[in-house]
N, C-alpha and C positions, 0 to 999 in steps of 0.2 A: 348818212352813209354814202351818200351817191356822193358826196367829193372823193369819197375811198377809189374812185374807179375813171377818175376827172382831173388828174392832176394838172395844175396850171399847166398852158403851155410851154416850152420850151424855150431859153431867154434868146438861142440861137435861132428862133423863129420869129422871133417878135424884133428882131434888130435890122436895124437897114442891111441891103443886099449885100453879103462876100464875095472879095473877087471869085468867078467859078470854079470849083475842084477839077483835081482830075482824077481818073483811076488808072493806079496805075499795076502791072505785072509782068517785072521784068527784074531779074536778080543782080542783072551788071548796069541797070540805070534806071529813069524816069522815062518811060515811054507816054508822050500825052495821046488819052483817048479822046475819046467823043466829049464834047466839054457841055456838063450838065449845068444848069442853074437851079439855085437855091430855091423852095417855094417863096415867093410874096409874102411879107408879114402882114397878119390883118391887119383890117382896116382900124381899128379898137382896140389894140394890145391889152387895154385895160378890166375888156369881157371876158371869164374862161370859157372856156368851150361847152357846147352841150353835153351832157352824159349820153354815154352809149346808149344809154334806154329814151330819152328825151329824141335822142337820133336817132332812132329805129322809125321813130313816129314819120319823119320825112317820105320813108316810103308807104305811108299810108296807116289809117286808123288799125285800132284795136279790134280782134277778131273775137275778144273773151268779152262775155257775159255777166254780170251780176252773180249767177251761179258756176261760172266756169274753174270757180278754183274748189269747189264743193262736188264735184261729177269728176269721175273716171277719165283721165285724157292719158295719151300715151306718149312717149319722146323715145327715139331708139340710136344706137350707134352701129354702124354700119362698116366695115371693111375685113379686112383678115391680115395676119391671125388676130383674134379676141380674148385667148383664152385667160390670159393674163391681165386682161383690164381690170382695173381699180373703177374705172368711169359707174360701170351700174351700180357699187358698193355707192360711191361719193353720191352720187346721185339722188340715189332712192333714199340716202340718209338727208338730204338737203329736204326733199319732201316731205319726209315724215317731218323733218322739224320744224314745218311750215306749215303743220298737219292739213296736207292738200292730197288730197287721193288721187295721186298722177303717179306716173310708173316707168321706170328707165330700163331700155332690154337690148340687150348686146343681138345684133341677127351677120354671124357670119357670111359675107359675102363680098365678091369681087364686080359683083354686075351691075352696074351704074343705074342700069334699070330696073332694080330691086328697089333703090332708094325712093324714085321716080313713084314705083307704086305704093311703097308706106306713105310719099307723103299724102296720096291723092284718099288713102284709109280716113274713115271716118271715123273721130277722137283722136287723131294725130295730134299731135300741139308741136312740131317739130324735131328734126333727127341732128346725131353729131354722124360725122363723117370722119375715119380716118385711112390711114394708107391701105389700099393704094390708090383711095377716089379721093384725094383732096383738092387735084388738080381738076380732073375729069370733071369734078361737082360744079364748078365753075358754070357748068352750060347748062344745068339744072334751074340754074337760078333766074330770075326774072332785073334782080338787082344786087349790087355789092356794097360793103361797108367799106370805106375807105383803106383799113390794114386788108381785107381779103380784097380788094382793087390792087392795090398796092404790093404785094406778096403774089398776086396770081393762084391763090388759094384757099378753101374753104374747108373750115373743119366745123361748122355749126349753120342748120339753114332753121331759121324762123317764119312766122307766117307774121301777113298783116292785109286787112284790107286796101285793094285799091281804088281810085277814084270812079271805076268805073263798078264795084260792088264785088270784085274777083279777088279770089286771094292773090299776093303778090309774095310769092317765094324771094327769100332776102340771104343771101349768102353771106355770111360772116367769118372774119379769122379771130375766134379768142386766144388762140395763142399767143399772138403776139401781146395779150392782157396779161395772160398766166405770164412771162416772162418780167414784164415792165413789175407785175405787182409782186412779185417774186423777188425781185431785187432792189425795190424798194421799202421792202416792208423790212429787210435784211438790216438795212444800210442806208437809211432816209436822207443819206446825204450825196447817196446817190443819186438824187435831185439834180437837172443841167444847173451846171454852173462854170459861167464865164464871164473872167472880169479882167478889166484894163486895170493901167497903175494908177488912175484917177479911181476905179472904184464903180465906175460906171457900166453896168453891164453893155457886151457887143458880142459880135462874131466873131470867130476867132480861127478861121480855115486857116489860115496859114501861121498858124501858130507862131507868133515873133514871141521873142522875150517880154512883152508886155500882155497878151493875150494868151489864151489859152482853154481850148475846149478838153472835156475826154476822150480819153483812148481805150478803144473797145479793142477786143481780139473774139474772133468765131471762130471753134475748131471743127470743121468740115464744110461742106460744101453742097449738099443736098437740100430739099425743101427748108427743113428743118434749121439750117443756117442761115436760108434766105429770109425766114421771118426774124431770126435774132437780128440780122443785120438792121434791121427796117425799124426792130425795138429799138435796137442801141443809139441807133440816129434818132427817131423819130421822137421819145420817150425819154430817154435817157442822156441825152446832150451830147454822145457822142460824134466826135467832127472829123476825124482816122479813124477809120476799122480796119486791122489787120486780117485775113484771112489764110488759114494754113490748114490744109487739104493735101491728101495723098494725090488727088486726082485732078490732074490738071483742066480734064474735058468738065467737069462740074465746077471748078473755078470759073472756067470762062464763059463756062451757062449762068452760072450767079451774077457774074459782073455784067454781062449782057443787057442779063434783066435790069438790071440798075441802072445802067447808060440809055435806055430805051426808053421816049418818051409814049406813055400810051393817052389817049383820051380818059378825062374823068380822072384820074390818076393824079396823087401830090408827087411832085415830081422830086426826086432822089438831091438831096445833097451834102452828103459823105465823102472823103476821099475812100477808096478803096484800095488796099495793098495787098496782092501777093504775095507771101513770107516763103521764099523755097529753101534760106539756105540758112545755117547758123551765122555765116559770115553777113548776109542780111538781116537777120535779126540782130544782128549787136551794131547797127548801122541806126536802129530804131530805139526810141524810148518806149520805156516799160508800158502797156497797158492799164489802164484802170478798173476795167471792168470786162470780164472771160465768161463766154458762152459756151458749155460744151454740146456738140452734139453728134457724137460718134458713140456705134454702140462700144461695149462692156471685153473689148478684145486686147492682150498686149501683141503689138508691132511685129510684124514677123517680115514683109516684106521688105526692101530698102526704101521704097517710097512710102510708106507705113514708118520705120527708124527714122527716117529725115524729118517724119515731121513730129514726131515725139520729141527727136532734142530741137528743134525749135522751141515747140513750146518747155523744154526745160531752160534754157534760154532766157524766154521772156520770166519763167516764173521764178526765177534764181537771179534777176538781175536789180541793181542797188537799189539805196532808196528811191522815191521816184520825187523830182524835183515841183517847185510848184508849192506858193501856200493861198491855205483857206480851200483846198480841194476835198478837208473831209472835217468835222468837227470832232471835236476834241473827244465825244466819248464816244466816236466810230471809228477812232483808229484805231487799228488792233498792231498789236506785233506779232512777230514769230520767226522762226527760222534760224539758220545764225547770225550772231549780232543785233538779234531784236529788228532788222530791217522792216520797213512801213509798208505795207502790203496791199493791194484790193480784195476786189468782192468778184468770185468766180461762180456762175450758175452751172451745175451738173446737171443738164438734163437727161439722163440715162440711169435709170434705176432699176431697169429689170437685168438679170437675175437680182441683185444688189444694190443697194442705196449706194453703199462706198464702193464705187469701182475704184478700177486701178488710177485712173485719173482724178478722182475724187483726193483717195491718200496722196497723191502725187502733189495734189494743190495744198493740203492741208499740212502735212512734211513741209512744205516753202514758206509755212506763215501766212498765206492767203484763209481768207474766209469763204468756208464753201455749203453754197446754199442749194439744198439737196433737189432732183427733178420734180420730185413732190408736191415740194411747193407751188411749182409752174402747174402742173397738172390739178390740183387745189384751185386754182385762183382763173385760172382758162374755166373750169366747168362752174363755179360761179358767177361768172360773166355769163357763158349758156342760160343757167337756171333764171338769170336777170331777165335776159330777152326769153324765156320761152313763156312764165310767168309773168312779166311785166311788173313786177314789182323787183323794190333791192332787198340787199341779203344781209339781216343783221349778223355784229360781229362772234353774238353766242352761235348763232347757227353755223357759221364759217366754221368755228373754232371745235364745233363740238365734230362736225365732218371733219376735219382735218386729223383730231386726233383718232377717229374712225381709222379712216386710210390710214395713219401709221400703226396700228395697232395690227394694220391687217399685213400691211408690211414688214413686219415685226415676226408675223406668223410662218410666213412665210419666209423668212431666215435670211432675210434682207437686209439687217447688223442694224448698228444702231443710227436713230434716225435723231435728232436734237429738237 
């Protein structure tokens, strides 16, 4: 199971250096920003990476016991509002079927230093975190995992001992897991892939007619897009991410973030685009692969309308060029003309699984992989590091159809 959560690296990580991207957001041209460089490919292309749990261990030994999966331990989620989480349902069901007597408790609050004292509680075994402390949680921590470095965000802190005998608070982002495994388990050929007319894999940032990486699109611009971005690159081979956002001050908080090189940090190499206009989206080729992450609202302002037909735009437009970009029994049709489509993630399922964005993509012929999933696959990543052990695929499965059953209940249409 642990390769389930390991997937090889990425072929655009592992290939000599790309010339440098740029980001750009500007509707009447190329403006060059801050000019980023690609990470380093390892030294070993040939190693995969460690698993998230195998990496956990870096910052320090195991704090559980012989008996510790047999005794009482607690894990909580912490922000506001709560009341609509699925997380304590997912949770507590992942335990039982571990039959481990640990216990998952939603504690509404806003006060950074609520969290601060559950963890110091004795039987803690660690808390998720979510809005509005995902960022704040940051300074909680002692240490980061590379996507919560990378993202500048924490929605999961674990314990582990440190060298010196002290627990060492470890902040982690499994969202960006829930995403990756979310769209891969969709569409496993959504796997990077980039290849020359020899056949040889390379990079492929500037896309000429012999190369060619994926093209991601993220709809909005808040936290929540800054991790899809970081998946789509970092996980998912994409080499262009579009971004279209009502809100311009949160675009250029996002792209910021990207162009800034921090310490400890893998450092960003994506092109990034601002999509403001429909005359600039048909300037662009189709996306491959769509993040949404705006809630459950239709468009009512003009900068809300502008960017709705954008993305109908991107998801109404031809085939998309490019072979060996999906295997044969992952391509699906739909729409008029039977057009060749991708794989769009909804992350937004409350009130509704199918929001309005959801029908919008699945009307186009796109395949649309419900938020669910993401939220499924992020809290067994949690369960992994709070437990230290991995999570067979009955237990996933039998959680999963949990949470849709309960979504189901709650009048949230049909879930696939």
């Amino acid at each position: 199971m642990a390769s389930t959560f390991s997937p090889p690296p990425p072929p655009h990580l592992l290939s000599p250096p790309r010339p440098p991207p740029r980001i750009y957001n500007d509707p009447s041209g190329l403006i060059p920003s801050h000019i980023i460089q690609p990470p380093p490919p390892p030294a070993r292309a040939s190693t995969p990476p460690p698993t998230n749990l195998s990496q956990s261990y870096t910052h320090g030994t195991s704090l559980l016991t012989p008996s510790s999966l047999r005794t009482p331990h607690r894990t909580h989620l912490l922000g506001s509002p709560l009341a609509h989480s699925l997380a304590p349902l997912l949770h507590n069901t992942l335990f039982f079927s571990a039959s481990v007597p640990w216990k998952y408790t939603a504690l509404e609050t806003v006060d950074l230093g609520k969290t601060e004292d559950v963890l110091r509680a004795e039987g803690c075994a660690g808390v998720a975190v979510t809005m509005p402390l995902k960022v704040a949680a940051v300074g909680l921590c002692d240490e980061l995992s590379p996507e919560a470095r990378a993202c500048g965000a924490v929605n999961t802190i674990y314990l582990r001992r440190g060298r010196d005998g002290r627990r060492v608070k470890v902040g982690a982002n499994t969202d960006v897991i829930g995403i990756r495994e979310a769209m891969l388990r969709a569409a496993p050929s959504a796997l990077p892939l980039s290849k020359t007319a020899n056949g040889v894999g390379a990079t492929s940032g500037l896309r000429t007619d012999e190369t060619r990486e994926r093209v991601g699109m993220v709809i909005g611009g808040g936290g929540a897009a800054r991790t899809a971005v970081y998946a789509l690159w970092r996980h998912l081979g994409c080499g262009l991410i579009y971004i279209v956002c009502r809100d311009q001050t949160e675009v250029e908080a996002l792209t910021s973030w990207y162009r800034t090189a921090r310490p400890g940090a893998e450092r960003f190499g994506a092109e990034l685009v601002h999509i403001q206009t429909v005359a600039q989206a048909r300037r662009w080729e189709a996306p491959d692969l769509i993040v949404g992450t705006v809630p459950d609202f239709e468009p009512t302002t003009a900068e809300e309308v502008s960017a709705r037909e954008v993305v109908v735009e991107f998801l109404t437009k031809g085939e998309r060029r490019g072979e060996g970009e999906w295997d044969e029994d992952e391509v699906w049709e739909g729409g008029e003309g039977g057009r060749e489509k991708g794989l769009v993630l909804e992350m937004c399922y409350h009130p509704r699984v199918e929001t309005g964005f959801y029908r919008l993509c699945e009307g186009a012929g796109w395949r649309v992989v419900p938020g669910t999933e993401a939220m499924v696959w992020q809290g067994v990543e949690q369960q992994i590091l709070w437990l230290e052990r991995e999570i067979g695929e009955a237990e996933v499965q039998r959680a999963r159809e949990v949470v849709l059953r309960a979504v189901r209940a709650r009048g949230g249409g049909r879930v696939a």
